[in-house]
C-alpha positions in Angstrom: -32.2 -19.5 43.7 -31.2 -19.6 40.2 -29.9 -16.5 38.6 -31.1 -14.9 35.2 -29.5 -14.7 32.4 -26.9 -11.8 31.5 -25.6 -10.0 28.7 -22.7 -12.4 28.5 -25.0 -15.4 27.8 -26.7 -13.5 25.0 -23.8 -12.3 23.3 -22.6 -15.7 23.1 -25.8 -16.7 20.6 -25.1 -16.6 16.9 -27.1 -13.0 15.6 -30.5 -14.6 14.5 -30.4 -15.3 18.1 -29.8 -12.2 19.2 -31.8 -10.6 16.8 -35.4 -12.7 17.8 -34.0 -11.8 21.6 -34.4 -8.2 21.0 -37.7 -8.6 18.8 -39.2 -10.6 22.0 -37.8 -8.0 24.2 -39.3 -5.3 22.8 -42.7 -6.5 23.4 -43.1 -7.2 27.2 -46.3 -9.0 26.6 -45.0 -11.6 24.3 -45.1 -12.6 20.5 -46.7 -14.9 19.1 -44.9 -17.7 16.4 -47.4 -16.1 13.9 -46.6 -12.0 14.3 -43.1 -13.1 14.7 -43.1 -15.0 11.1 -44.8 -11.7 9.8 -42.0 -9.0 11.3 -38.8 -11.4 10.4 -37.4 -12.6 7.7 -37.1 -16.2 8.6 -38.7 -19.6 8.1 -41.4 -21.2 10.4 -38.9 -24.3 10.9 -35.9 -21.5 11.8 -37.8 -19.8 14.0 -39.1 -22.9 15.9 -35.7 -23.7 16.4 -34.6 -20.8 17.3 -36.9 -20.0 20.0 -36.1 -23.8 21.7 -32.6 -23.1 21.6 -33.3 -19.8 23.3 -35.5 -21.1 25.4 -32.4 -23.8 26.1 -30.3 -21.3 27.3 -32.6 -19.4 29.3 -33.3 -16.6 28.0 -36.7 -16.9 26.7 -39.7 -18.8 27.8 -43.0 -20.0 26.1 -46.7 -18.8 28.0 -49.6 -19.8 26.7 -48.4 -20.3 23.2 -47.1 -17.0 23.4 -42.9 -16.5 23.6 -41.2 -13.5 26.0 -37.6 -13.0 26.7 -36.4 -13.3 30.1 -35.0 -10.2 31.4 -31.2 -10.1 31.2 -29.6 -9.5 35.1 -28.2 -6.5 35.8 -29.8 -4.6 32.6 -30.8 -1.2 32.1 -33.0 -0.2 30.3 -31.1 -0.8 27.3 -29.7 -4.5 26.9 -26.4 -4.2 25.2 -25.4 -6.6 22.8 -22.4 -7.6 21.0 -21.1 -5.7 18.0 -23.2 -6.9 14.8 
């Protein structure tokens, strides 16, 4: 079985990366395209790009039109992430 992604694999994404990581991590439950577009400061085109290439490296997925990071392996409850 497939592990999860880890800290090492996020730290490795370039900070708007990182940054729409911890956004989607903060809401269990998902986010929509549509609240994230309202609580960042970034483009619809950006953002859909963003969220593939996340998606791409595993660490988030989309459910019902509604995007939620995978859990990190080995995290607390605080994921740490590179220096910004």
């Amino acid at each position: 079985m497939p592990s999860g992604p880890d800290a090492t694999t996020l730290n490795r994404q370039p900070r708007q990366r990182r940054t729409v990581y911890m956004w989607l991590a903060d809401a269990p439950e998902g986010r929509s395209v549509k609240h994230l577009l309202d609580e960042l400061d970034i483009n619809e085109v950006e953002l859909r790009e963003t969220l593939r290439k996340l998606d791409a490296a595993g660490l988030a997925r989309r459910v019902k039109g509604t995007w939620v990071a995978v859990p990190l392996e080995g995290a607390d409850a605080q994921v740490p992430v590179g220096s910004e």
